[in-house]
C-alpha positions as CSV (number, residue, x, y, z in Angstrom):
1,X,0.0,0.0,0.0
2,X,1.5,3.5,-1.0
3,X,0.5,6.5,1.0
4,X,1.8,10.4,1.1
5,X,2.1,10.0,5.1
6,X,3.2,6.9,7.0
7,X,2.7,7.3,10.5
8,X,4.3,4.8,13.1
9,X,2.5,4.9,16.6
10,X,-0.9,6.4,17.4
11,X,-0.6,7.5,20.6
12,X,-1.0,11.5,21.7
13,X,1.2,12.8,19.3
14,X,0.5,10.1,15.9
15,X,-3.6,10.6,16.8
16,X,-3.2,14.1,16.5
17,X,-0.7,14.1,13.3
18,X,-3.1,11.9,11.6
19,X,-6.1,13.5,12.3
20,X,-4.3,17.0,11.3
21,X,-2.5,15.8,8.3
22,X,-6.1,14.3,7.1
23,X,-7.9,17.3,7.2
24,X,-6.3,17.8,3.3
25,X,-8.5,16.0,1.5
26,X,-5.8,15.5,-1.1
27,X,-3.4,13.4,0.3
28,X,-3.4,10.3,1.7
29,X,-2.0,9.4,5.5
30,X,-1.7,5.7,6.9
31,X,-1.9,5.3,11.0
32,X,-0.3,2.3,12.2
33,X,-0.6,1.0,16.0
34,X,0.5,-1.9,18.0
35,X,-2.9,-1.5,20.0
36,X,-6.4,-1.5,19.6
37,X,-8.8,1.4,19.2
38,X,-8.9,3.3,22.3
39,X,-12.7,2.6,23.1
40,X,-12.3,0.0,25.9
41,X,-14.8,0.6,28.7
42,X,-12.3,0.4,31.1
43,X,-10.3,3.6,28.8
44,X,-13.5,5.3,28.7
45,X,-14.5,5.7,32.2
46,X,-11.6,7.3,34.1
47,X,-11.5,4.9,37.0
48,X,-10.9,2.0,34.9
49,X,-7.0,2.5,35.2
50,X,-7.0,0.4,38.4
51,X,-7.1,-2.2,35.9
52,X,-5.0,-1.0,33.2
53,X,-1.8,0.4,34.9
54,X,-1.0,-3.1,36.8
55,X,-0.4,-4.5,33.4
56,X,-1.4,-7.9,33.9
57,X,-2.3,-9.0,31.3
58,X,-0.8,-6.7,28.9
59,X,-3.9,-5.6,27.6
60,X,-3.8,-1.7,26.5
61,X,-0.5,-1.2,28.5
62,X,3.3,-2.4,26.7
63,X,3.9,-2.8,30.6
64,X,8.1,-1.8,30.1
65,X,10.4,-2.7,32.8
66,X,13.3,-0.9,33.7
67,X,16.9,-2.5,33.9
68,X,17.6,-2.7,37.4
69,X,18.6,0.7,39.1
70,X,21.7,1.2,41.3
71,X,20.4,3.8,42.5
72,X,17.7,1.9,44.0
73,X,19.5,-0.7,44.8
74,X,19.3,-2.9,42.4
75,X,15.3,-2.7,42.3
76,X,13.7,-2.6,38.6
77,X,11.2,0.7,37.6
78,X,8.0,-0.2,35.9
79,X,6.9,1.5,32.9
80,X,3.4,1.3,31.8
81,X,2.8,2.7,28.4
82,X,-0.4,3.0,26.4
83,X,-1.0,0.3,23.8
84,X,-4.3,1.5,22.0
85,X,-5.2,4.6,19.9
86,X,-4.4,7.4,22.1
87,X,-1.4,5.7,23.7
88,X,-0.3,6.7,27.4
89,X,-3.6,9.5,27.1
90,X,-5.6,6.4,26.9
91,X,-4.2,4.9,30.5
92,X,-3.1,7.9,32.4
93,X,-4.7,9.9,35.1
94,X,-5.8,12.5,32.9
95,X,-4.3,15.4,34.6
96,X,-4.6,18.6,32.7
97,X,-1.2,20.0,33.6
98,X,1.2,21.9,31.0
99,X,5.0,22.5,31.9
100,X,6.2,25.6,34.1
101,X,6.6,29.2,31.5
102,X,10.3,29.2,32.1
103,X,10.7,25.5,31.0
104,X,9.6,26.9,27.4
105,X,11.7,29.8,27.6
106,X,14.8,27.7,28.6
107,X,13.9,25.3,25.2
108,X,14.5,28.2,23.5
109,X,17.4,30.1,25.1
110,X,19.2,26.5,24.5
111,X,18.5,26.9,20.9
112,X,14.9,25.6,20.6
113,X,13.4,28.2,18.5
114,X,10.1,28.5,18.5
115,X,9.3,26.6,21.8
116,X,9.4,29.7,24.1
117,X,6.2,30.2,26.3
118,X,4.7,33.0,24.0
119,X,5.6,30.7,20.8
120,X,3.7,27.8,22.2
121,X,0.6,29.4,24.0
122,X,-1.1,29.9,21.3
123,X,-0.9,26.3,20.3
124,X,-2.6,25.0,23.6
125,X,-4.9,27.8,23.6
126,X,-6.0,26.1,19.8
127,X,-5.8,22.9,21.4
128,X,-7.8,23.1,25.0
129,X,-12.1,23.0,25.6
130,X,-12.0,24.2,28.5
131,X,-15.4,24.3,31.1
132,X,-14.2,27.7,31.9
133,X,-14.2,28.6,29.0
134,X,-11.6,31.3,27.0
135,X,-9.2,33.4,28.7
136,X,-5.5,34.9,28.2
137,X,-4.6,31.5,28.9
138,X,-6.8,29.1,28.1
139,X,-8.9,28.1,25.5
140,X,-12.5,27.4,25.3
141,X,-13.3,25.8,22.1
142,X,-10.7,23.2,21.3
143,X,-10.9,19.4,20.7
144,X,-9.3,18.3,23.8
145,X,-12.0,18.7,26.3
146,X,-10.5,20.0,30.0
147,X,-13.3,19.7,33.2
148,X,-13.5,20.3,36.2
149,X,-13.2,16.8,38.3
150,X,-17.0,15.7,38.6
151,X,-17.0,14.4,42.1
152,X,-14.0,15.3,44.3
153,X,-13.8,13.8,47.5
154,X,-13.8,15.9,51.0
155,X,-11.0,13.9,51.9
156,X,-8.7,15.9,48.9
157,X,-10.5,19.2,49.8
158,X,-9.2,18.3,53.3
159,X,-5.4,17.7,51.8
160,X,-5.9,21.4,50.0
161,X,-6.3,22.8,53.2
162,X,-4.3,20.8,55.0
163,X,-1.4,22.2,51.9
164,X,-2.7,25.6,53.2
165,X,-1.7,25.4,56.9
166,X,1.9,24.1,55.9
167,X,2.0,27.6,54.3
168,X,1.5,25.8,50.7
169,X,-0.8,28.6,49.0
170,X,-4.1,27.9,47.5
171,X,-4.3,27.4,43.4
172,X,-7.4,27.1,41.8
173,X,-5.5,26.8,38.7
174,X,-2.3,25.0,37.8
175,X,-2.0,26.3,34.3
176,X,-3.0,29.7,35.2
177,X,-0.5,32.6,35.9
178,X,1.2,31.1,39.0
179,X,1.5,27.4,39.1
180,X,3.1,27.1,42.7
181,X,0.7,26.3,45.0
182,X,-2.3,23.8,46.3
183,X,-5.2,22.7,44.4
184,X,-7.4,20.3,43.0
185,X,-6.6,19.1,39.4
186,X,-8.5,19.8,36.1
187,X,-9.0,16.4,34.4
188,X,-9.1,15.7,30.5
189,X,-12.9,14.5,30.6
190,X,-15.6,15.2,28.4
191,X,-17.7,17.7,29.9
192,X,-21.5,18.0,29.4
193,X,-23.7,16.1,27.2
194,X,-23.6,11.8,26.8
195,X,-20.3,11.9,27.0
196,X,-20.3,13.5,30.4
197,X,-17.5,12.0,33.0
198,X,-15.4,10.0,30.3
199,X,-12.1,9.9,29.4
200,X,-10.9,12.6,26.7
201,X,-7.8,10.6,25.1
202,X,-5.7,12.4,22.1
203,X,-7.7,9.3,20.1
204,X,-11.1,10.7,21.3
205,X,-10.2,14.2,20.9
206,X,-8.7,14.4,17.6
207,X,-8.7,11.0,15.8
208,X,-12.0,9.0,16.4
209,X,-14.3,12.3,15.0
210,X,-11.9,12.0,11.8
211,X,-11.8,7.9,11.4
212,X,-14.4,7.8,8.4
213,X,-12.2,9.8,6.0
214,X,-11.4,8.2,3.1
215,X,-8.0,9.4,2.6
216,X,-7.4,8.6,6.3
217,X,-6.4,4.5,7.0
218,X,-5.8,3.3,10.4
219,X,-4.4,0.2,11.0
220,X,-4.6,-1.7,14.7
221,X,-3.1,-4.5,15.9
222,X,0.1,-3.1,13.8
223,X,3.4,-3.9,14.9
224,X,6.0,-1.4,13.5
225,X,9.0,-3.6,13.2
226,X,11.1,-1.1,11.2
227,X,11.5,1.5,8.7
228,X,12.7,0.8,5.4
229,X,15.3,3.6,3.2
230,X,16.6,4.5,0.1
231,X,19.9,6.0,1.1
232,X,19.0,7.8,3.9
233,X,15.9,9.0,3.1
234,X,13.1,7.1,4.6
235,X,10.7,5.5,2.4
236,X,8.2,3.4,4.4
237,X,7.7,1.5,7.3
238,X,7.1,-2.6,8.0
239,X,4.9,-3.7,10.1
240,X,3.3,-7.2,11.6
241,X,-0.2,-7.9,12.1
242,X,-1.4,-11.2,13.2
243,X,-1.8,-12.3,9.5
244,X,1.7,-11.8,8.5
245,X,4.0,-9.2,7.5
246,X,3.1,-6.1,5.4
247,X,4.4,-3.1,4.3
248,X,2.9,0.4,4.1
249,X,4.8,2.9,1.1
250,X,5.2,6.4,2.2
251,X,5.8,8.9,-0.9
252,X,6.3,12.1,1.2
253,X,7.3,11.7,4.8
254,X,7.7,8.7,7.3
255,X,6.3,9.9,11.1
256,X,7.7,8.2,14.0
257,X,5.6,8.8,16.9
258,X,6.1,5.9,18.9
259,X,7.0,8.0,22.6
260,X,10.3,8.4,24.8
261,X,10.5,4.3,24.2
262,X,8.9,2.8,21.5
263,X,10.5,6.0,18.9
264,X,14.3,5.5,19.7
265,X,13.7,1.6,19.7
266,X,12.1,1.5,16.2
267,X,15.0,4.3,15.0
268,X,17.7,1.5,16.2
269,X,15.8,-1.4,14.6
270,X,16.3,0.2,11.4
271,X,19.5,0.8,11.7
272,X,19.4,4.2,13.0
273,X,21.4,5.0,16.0
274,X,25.1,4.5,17.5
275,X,26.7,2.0,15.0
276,X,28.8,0.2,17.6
277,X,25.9,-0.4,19.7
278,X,23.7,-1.8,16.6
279,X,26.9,-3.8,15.4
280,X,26.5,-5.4,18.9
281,X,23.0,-6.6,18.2
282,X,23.8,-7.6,14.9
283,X,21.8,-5.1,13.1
284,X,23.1,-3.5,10.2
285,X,23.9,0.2,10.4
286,X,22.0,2.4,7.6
287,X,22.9,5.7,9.3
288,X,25.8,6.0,12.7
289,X,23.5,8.7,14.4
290,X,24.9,8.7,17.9
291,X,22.1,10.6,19.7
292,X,19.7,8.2,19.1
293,X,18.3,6.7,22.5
294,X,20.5,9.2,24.3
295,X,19.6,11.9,27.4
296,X,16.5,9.9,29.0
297,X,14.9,12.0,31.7
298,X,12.6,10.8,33.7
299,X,10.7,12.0,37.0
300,X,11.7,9.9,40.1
301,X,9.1,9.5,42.7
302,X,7.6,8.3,45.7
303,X,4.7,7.5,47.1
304,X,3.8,7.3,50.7
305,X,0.6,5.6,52.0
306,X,-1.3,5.4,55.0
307,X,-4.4,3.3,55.7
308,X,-7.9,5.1,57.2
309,X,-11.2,4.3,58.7
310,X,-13.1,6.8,56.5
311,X,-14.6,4.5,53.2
312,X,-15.1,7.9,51.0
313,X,-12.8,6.7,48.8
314,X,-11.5,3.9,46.7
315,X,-11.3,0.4,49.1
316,X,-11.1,-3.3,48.6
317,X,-13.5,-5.2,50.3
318,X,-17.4,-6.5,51.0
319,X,-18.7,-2.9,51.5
320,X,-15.7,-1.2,48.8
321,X,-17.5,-4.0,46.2
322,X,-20.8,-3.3,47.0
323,X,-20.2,0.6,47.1
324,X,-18.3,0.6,43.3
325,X,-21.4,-1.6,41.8
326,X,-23.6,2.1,42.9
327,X,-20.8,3.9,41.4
328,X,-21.0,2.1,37.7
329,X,-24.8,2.7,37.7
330,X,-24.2,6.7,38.5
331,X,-21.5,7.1,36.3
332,X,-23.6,5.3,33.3
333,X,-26.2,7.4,34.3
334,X,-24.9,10.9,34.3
335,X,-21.4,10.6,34.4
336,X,-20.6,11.9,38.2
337,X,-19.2,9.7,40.9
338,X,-16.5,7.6,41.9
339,X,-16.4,6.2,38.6
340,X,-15.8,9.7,37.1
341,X,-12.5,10.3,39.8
342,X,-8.6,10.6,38.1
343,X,-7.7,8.9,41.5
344,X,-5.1,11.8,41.5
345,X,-7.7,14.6,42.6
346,X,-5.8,16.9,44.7
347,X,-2.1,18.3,44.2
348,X,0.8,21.1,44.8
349,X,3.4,22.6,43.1
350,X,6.6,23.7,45.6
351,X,10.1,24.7,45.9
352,X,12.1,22.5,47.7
353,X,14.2,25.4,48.7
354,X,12.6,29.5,48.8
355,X,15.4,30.8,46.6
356,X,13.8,28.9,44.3
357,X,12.8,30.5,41.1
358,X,9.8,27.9,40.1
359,X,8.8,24.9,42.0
360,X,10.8,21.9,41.7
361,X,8.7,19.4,43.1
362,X,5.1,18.4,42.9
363,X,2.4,16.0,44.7
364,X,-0.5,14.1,44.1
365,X,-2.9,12.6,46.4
366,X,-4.7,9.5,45.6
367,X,-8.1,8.4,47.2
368,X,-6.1,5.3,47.2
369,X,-3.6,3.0,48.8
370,X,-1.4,2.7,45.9
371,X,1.5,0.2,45.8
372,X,3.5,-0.4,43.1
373,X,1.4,1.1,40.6
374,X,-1.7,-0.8,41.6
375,X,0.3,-4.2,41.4
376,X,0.6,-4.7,45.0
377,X,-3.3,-4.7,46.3
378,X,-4.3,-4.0,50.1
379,X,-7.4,-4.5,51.8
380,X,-9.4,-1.8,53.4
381,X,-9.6,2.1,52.8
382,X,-6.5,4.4,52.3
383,X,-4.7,7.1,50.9
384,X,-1.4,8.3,49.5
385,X,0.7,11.0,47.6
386,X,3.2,11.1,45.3
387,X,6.1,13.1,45.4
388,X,7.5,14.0,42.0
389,X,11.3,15.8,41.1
390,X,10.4,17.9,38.3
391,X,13.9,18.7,36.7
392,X,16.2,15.4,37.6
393,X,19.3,15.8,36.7
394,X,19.9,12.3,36.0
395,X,20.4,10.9,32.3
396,X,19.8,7.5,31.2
397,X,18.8,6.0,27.7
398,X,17.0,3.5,25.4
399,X,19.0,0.9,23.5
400,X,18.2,-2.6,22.2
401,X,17.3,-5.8,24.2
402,X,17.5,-7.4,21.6
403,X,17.2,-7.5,17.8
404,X,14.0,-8.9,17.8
405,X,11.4,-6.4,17.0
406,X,8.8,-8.0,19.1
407,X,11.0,-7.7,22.0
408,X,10.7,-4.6,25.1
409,X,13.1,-1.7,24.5
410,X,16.3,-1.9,27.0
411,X,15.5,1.0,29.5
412,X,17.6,2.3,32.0
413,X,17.0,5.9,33.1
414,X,19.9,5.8,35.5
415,X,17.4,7.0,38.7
416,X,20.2,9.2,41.3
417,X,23.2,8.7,39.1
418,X,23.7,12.9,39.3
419,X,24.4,13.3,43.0
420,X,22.0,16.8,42.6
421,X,19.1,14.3,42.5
């Protein structure tokens, strides 16, 4: 099959791309992902990532481990990725948070340009429907539907306030003109009308209203196993399904849009990265591009948990089962209740230090005991928060397990390695 666009990976950024690129009438784009379509119940309504994150079984969620971390003594990070139309917007907690002002304007005083605050603004202004509708800083009328959480619990109100008299300021809005502060989080739910209290994935924003087009084919259940060149210039990509091997042509451009894993790993399975390091796996070289894989940053964080006698909020057990099966039946009904919850409701931005110029840390509190992403269960009623390091120093990167396509990425983001962390 020849098309102008070949797109590899339809998570946030290939949903969008595809959608966007489609809107021409006169070309043709091709939308190939590993997952399915992104219109799981358990996607849908927001609470249903108890079950996805765990990862077992691997349904919706590639479920990446890291290489053991020495700076965790030896312990292994877990990685769960979405695997459906809408990737890791499809399994997340659907917080609508965009990075600090200065981290644009840094971007660009390190040679970015165009990715200063007042280049990109405009571009999540286009891009946000937000229940507040327009403002200097927000958008209104955009695809990718922001709400306000549908039922927050008194017990996060409580851990605003509680934020407040550890002199942790009130902030109604994250993404407004200050984001230090305490608040509770706006959620990327459709607000209003049927669709009231779901999940609003890239996939349900931008790519399911488009998926009738006919210049616009989207293939799931497609492996991208790699991209194929004349020269250098790249030409198409392979890909596996469960009836075989295929190819899709691209005439114009090849999009790889697989995330922070799934991109660098398809790159190096073409033969597109460090040549010594593809030698090593035995895969030919096509273009020694050492930067490929290289400077992984991720957030480290931790999570602290305490159990409770109050049952407003998420629980195992004979009264947490009986309590969730009212829940379904309110969230089909209208689209409010537990059902409707991010599980992530309340949160802070803060300095770890006051000479700080921007915070450097931020929390979120679950209505939940959370353990190892939800792979560890407990019994009974709790509640925790995260603690997150917003700018690790830290670097780490993505190379090859293994030559296999089918295989996991290796991933090691080197967690404490910089002793600033």
């Amino acid at each position: 099959m020849k098309f102008d666009y070949v797109i590899a990976g339809g998570g946030s950024a290939g949903s969008v791309l595809a959608a966007r690129l489609s809107e021409d009438p006169s070309v043709s784009v091709c939308l190939l992902e590993a997952g399915g379509d992104g219109k799981d119940m358990l996607i849908r309504a927001p609470a249903g990532i108890v079950a996805l994150l765990p990862g077992r079984p691997k349904i919706n969620n590639w479920a990446f481990e890291t290489v053991p971390q020495t700076g965790l003594n030896g312990r292994q990070g877990y990685q769960p990725r979405g695997k459906a139309l809408g990737g890791s917007s499809a399994i997340n907690a659907m917080l609508y948070i965009r990075g600090h002002r200065a981290d644009y304007d840094d971007w660009a005083t390190a040679g970015c340009a165009g990715w200063s605050w007042d280049d990109v603004l405009p571009y999540f202004k286009r891009a946000e429907g937000n229940q507040r509708g327009s403002s200097d800083l927000h958008g209104g009328d955009g695809p990718l539907r922001v709400a306000e959480q549908q039922s927050p619990r008194a017990l996060s109100r409580a851990f605003v306030a509680a934020c407040g008299e550890n002199q942790i300021r009130p902030n109604d809005d994250f993404n407004g003109t200050e984001q230090e502060g305490a608040g509770l989080y706006q959620v990327t739910q459709f607000w209003g009308g049927k669709r009231n209290g779901e999940r609003c994935s890239a996939a349900a924003a931008y790519l399911h209203p488009a998926m009738s087009r006919k210049n616009l084919t989207v293939i799931t259940g497609a492996h991208a196993t790699g991209i194929t060149l004349d020269g250098k210039r790249a030409t198409g990509v392979r890909y596996r399904t469960a009836q075989g091997e295929a190819f899709a042509q691209a005439g114009r451009e090849v999009v790889v849009s697989g995330g922070a894993f799934g991109s660098p790993q398809l790159l190096l399975l073409s033969g597109i990265g460090p040549g010594g390091e593809l030698a090593a796996r035995n895969v030919a070289v096509t273009h020694d591009l050492p930067g490929v894989g290289k400077n992984l940053q991720d957030h480290l964080d931790f999570i602290m948990s305490w159990k409770s006698k109050e049952t407003d909020m998420m629980g195992l057990g004979f009264r947490g089962t009986v309590n969730l099966v009212k829940h379904i039946l309110q969230w089909r009904k209208d689209g409010t209740g537990m059902i409707a919850t991010p599980y992530a409701e309340g949160g802070a931005f803060m300095k770890s230090e006051p000479s700080l110029e921007r915070p450097d840390l931020q929390l979120h509190f679950i209505i939940a005991i959370v353990d190892n992403h939800g792979r560890k269960m407990h019994m009974g009623y709790g509640f925790s928060c995260h603690v997150c390091v917003l700018r690790p120093h830290s670097r780490g990167e993505v190379t090859l397990a293994s030559a296999d396509p089918l295989a996991a990425p290796r991933i090691d983001p080197r967690y404490l390695s910089d002793e600033r962390d």
